[in-house]
MARVOVO-166821 format. One record per atom (N, C-alpha, C): x, z, y; chain. Coordinates in steps of 0.001 Angstrom, whole numbers, plus 524288, in hexadecimal, padded with zeros to 5 digits. Layout:
NODE      X      Z      Y  vexfi
NODE      X      Z      Y      A
...
// end
This chain:
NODE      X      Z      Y  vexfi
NODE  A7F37  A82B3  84918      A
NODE  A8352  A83CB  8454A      A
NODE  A887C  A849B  8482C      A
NODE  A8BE3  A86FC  84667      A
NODE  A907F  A885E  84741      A
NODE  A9584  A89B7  8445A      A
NODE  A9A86  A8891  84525      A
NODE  A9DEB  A8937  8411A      A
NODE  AA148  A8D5B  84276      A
NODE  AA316  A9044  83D5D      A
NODE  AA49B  A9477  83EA8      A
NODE  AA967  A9528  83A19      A
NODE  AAEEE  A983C  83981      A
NODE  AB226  A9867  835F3      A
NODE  AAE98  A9B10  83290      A
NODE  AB15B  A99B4  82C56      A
NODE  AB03C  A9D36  82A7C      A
NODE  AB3A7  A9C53  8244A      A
NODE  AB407  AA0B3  82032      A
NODE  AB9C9  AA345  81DD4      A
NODE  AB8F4  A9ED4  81970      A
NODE  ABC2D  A9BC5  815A7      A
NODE  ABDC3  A985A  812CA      A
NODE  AB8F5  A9BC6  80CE4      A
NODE  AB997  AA078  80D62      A
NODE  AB6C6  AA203  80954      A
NODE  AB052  AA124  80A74      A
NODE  AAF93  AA3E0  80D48      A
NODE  AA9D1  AA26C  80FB4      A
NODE  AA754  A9CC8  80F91      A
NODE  AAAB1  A9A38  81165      A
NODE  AA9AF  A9389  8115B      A
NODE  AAA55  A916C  80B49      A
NODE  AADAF  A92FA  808F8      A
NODE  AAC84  A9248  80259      A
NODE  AA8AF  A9335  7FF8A      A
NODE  AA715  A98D0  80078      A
NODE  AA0F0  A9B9E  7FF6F      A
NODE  A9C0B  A96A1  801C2      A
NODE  A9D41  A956A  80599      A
NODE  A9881  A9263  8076C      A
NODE  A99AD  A8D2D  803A4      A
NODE  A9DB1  A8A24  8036F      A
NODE  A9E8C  A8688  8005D      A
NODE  A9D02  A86F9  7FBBF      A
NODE  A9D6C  A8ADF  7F838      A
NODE  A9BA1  A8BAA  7F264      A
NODE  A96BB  A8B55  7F0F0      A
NODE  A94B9  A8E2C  7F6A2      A
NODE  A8EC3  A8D07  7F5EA      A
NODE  A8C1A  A8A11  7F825      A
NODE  A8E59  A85F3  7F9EB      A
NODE  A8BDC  A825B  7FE1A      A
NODE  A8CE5  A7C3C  7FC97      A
NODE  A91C1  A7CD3  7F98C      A
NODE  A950D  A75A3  7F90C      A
NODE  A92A2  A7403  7F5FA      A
NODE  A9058  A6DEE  7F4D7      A
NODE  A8F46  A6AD2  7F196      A
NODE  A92A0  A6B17  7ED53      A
NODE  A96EB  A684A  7EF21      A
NODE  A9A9C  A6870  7EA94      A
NODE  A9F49  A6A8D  7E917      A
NODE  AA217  A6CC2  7EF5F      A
NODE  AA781  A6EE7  7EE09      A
NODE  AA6A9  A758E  7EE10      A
NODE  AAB94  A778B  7ED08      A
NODE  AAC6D  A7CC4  7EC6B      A
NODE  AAF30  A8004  7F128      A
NODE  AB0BC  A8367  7F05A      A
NODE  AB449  A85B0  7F64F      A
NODE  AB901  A8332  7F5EB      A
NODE  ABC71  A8517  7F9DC      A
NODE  AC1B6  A8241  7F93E      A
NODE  AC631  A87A5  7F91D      A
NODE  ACBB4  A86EB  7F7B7      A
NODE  ACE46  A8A33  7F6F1      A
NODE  AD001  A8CEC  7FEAE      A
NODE  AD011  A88E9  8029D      A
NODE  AD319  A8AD7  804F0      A
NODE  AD121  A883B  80B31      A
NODE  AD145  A897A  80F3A      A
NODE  AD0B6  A86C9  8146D      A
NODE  AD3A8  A888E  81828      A
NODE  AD50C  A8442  81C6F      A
NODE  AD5E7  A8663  82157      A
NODE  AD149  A888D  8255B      A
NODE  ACDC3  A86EB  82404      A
NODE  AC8D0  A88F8  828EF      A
NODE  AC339  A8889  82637      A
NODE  ABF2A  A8BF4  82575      A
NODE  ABA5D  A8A19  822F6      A
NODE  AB568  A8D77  827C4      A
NODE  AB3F7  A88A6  82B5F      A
NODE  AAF9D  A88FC  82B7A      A
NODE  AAA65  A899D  82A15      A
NODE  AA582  A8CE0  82E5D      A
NODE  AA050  A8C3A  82B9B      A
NODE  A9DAF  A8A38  830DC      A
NODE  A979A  A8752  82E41      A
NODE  A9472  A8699  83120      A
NODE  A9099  A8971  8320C      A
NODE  A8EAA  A8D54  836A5      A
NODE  A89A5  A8F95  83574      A
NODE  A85E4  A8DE6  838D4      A
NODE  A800C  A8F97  8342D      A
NODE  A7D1A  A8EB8  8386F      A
NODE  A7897  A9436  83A40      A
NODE  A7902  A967A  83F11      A
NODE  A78E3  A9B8B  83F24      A
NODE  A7C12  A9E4E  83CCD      A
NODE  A7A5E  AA287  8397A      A
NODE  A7F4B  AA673  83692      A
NODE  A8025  AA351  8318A      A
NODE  A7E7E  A9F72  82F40      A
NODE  A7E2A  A9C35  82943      A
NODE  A8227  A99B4  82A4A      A
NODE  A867C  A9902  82581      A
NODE  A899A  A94DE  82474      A
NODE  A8775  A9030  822C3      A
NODE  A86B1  A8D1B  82505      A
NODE  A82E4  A8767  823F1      A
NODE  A877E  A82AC  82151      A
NODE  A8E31  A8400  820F5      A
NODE  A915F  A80F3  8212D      A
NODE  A95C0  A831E  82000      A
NODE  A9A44  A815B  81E7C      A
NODE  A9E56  A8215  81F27      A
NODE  AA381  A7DF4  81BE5      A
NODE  AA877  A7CA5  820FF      A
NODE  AACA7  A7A51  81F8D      A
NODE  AB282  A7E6A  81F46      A
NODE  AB3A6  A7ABF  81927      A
NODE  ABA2D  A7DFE  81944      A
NODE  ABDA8  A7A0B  81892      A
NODE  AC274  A7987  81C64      A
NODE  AC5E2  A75C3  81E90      A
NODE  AC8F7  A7927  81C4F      A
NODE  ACE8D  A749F  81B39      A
NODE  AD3AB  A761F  8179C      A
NODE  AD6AE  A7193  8180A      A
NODE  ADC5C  A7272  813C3      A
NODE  ADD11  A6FEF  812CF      A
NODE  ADD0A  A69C7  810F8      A
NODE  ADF54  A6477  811F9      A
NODE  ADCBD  A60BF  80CD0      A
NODE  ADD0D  A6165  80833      A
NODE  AD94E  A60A6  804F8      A
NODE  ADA5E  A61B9  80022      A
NODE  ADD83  A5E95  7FCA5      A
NODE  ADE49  A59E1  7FF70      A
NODE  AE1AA  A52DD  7FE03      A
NODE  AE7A9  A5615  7FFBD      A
NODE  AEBF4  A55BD  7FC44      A
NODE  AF226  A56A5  7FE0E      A
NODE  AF3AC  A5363  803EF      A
NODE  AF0C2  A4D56  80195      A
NODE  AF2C3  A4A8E  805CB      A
NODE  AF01C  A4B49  80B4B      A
NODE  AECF7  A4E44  80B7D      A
NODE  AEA48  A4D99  811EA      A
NODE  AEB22  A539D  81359      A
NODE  AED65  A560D  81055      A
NODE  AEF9D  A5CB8  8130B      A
NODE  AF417  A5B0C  81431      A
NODE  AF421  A589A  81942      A
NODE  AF6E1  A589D  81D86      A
NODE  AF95F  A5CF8  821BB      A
NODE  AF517  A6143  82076      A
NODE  AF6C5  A65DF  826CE      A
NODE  AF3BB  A6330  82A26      A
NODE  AF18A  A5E02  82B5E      A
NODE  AEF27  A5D3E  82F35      A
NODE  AE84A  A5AE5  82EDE      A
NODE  AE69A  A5B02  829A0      A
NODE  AE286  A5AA6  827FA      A
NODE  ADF2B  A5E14  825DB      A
NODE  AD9AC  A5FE3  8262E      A
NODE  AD7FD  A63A0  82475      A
NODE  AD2E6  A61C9  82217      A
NODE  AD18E  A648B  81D1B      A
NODE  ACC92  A61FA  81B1C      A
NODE  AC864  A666B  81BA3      A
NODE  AC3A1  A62B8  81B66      A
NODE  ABFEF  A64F5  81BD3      A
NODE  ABE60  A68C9  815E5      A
NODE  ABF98  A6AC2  81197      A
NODE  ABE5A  A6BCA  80C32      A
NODE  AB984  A6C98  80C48      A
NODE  AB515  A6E45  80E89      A
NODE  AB207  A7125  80D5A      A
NODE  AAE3E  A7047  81242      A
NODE  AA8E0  A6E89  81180      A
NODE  AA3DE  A6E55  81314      A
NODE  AA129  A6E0E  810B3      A
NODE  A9BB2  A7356  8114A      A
NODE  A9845  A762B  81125      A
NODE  A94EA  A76BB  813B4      A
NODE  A8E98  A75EB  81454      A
NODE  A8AEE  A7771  8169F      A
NODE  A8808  A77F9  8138A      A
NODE  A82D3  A7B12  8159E      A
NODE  A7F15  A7AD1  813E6      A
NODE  A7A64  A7701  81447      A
NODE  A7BC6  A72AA  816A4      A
NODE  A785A  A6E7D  818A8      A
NODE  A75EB  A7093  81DD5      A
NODE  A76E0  A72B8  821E4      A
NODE  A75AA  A74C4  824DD      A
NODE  A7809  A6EE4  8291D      A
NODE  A74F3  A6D38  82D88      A
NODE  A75CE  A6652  83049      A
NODE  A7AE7  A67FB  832A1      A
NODE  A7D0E  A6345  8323D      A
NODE  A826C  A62F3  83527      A
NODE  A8768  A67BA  83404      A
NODE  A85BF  A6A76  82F9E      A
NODE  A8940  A6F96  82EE3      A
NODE  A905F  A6AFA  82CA4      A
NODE  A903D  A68BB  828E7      A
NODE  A9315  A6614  827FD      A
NODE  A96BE  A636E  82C89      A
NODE  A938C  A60CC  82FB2      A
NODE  A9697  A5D96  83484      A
NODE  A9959  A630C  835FB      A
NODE  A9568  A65FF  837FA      A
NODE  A970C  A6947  83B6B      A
NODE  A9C29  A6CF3  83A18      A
NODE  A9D43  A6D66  83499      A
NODE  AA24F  A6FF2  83186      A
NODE  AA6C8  A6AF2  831E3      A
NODE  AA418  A6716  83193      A
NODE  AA90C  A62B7  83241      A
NODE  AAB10  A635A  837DD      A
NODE  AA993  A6321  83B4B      A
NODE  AAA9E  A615E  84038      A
NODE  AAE3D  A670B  841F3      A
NODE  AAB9E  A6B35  84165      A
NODE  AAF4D  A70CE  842BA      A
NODE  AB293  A70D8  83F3C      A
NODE  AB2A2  A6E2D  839BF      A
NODE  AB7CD  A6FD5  835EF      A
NODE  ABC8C  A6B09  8385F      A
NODE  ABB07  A6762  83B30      A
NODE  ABD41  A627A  83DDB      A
NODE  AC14A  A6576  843F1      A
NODE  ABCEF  A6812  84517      A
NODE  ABDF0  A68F1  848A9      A
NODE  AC1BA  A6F26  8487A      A
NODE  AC0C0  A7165  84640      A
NODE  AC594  A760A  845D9      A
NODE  AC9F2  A73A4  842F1      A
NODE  AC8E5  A6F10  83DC1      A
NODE  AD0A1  A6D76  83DA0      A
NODE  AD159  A6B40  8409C      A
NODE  ACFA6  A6835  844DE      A
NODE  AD34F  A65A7  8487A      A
NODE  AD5F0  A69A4  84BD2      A
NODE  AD1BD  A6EA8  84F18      A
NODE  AD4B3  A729A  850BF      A
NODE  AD887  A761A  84E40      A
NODE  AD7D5  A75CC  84B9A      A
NODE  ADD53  A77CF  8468E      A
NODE  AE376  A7366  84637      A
NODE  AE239  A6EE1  84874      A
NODE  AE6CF  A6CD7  848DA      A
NODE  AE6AA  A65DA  84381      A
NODE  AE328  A6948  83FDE      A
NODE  AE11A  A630A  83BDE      A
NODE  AE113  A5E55  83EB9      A
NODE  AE2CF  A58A5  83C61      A
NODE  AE1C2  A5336  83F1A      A
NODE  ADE2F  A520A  83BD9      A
NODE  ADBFE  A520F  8382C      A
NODE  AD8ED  A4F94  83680      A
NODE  AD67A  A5490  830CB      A
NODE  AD191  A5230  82E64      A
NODE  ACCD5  A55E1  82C5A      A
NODE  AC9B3  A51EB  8279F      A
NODE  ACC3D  A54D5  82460      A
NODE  AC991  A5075  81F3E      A
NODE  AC4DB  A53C3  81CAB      A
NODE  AC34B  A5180  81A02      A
NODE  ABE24  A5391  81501      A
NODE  ABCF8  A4F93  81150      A
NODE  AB813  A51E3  80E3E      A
NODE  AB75A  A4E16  8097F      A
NODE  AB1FA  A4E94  80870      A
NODE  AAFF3  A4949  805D7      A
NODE  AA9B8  A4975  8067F      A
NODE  AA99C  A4848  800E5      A
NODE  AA74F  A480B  7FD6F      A
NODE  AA444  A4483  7F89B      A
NODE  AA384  A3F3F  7FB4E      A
NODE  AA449  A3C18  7F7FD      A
NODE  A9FC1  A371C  7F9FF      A
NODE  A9CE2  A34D5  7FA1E      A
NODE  A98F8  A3A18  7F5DF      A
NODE  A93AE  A3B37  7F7AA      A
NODE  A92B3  A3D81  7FBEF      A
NODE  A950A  A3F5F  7FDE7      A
NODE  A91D7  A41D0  804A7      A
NODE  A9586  A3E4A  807C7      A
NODE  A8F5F  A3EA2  80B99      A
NODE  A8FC7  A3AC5  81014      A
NODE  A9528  A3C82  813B2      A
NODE  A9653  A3F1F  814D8      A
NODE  A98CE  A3FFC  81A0A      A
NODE  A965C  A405C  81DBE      A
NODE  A91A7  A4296  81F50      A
NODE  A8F2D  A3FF4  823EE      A
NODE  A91A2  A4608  827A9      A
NODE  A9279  A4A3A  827A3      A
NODE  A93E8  A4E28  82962      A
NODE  A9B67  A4E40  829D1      A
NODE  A9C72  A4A79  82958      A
NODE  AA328  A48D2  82AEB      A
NODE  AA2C0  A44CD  82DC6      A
NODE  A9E1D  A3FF9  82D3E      A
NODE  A9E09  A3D01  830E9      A
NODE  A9D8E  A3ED7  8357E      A
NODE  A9816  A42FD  83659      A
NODE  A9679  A4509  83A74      A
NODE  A9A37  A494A  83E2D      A
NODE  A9ECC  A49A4  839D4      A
NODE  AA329  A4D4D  83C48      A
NODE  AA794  A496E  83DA9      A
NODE  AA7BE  A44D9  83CE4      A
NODE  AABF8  A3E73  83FC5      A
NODE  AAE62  A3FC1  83CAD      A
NODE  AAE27  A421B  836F1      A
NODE  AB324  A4044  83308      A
NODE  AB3AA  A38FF  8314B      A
NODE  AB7B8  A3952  8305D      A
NODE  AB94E  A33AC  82E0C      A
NODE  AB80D  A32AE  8271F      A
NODE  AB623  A2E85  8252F      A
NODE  AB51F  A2E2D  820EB      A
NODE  ABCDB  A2B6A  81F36      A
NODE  ABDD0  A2EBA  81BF0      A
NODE  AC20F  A2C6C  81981      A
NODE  AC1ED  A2854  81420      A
NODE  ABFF1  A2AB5  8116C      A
NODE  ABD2F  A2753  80C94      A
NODE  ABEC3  A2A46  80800      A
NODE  ABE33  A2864  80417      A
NODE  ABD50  A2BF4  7FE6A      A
NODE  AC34A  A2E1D  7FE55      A
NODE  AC1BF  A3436  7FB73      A
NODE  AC628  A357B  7FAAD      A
NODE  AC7F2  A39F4  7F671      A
NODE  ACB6D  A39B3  7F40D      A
NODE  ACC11  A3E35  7EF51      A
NODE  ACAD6  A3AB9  7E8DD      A
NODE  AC9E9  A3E62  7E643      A
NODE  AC6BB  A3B51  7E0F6      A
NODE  AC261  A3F33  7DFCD      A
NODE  ABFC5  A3C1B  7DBC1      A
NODE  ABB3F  A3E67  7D8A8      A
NODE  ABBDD  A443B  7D7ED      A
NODE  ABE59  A4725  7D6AA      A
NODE  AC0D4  A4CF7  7D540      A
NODE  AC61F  A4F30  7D481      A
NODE  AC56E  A521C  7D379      A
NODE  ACA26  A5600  7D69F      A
NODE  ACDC8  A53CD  7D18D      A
NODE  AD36D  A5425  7D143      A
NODE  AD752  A5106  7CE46      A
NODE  ADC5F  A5645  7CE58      A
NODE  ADCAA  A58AE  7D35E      A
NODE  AE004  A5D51  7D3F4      A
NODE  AE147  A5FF0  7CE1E      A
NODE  AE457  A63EE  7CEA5      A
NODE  AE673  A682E  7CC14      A
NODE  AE222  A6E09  7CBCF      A
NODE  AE1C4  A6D5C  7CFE0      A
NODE  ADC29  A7186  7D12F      A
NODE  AD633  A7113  7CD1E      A
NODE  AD746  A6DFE  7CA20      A
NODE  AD129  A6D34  7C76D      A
NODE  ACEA3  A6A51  7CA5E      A
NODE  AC98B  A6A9D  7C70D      A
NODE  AC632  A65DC  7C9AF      A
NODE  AC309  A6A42  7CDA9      A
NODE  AC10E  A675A  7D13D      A
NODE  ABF25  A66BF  7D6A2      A
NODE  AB94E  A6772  7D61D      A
NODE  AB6B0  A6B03  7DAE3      A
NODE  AAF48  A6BA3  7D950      A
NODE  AAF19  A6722  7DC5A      A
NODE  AB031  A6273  7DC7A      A
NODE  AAE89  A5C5B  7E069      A
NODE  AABF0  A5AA6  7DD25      A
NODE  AA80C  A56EF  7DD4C      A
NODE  AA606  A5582  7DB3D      A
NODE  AA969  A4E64  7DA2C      A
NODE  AA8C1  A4CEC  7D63E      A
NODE  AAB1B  A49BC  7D4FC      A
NODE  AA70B  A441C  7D6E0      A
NODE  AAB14  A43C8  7DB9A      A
NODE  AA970  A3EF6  7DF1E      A
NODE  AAE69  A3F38  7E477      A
NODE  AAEB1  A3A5D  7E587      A
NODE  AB27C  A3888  7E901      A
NODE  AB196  A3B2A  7ED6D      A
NODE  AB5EF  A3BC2  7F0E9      A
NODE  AB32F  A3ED7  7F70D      A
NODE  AB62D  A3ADC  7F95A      A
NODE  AB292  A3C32  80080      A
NODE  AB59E  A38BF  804D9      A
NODE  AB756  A3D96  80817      A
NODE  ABBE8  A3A81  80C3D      A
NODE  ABFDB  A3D53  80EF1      A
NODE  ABD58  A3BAD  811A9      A
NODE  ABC64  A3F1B  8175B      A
NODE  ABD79  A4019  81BF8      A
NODE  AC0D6  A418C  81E4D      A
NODE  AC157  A3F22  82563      A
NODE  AC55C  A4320  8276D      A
NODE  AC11A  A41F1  82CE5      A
NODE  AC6C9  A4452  8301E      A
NODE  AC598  A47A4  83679      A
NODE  AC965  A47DE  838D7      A
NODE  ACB91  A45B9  83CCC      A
NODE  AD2FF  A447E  83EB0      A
NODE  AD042  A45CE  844E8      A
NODE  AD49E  A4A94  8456D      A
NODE  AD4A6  A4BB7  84B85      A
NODE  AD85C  A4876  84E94      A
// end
């Protein structure tokens, strides 16, 4: 497998048809894919935080992971999406899990368990949210 750029639209397309539960997102700084051979087996789109308080300028979140269950495709989008914001100048790299899923593909990438975070559903101005109504946990990643 191997990672390769690829365009915010493209990586949405794969998301729509690939995510359990979320939808595309409006906007990114960088969206990776994973392939394996010529197949997209994966793909991450990094952005903004979506929290006021942690859009800092010096934090970048993970929004968006996608595979197809293809082994280690997940780690392997964490660790290069880790690894291009730090070369971009980022100190640190958040995301968000359900807390129904394990984490075991953020462990395996040395993220930090932060602990629960957000609420049950979306509360914004924007309408309600395709999340499924359940608590998520924070992660991070500090260079």
């Amino acid at each position: 497998m191997r990672i390769r750029p690829i365009t915010l639209r493209e990586a949405n397309q794969y998301v729509e048809k690939h995510h359990r539960h979320n939808a595309k997102v409006a906007g990114c700084k960088f969206a990776i894919a994973c392939y394996s051979e010529d197949q997209i087996c994966g793909v991450a789109i990094c952005g903004r935080p979506v929290s006021r308080y942690l859009d800092d300028g010096r934090t970048l979140e993970i929004n968006r992971v996608c595979t197809d269950g293809s082994k280690n495709a997940c780690s392997m989008l964490y660790g290069a999406s880790c690894r291009i914001a730090k070369e971009m100048g980022y100190e640190k790299v958040i995301t968000y899990t359900l807390q129904s899923e394990t984490g075991a593909s953020l462990k395996a990438s040395n993220f930090a368990f932060d602990g629960e975070a957000g609420g049950i559903h979306w509360t914004g101005k924007r309408g309600k949210s395709q999340m499924p109504n359940e608590m998520k946990n924070r992660w991070h990643k500090s260079f």
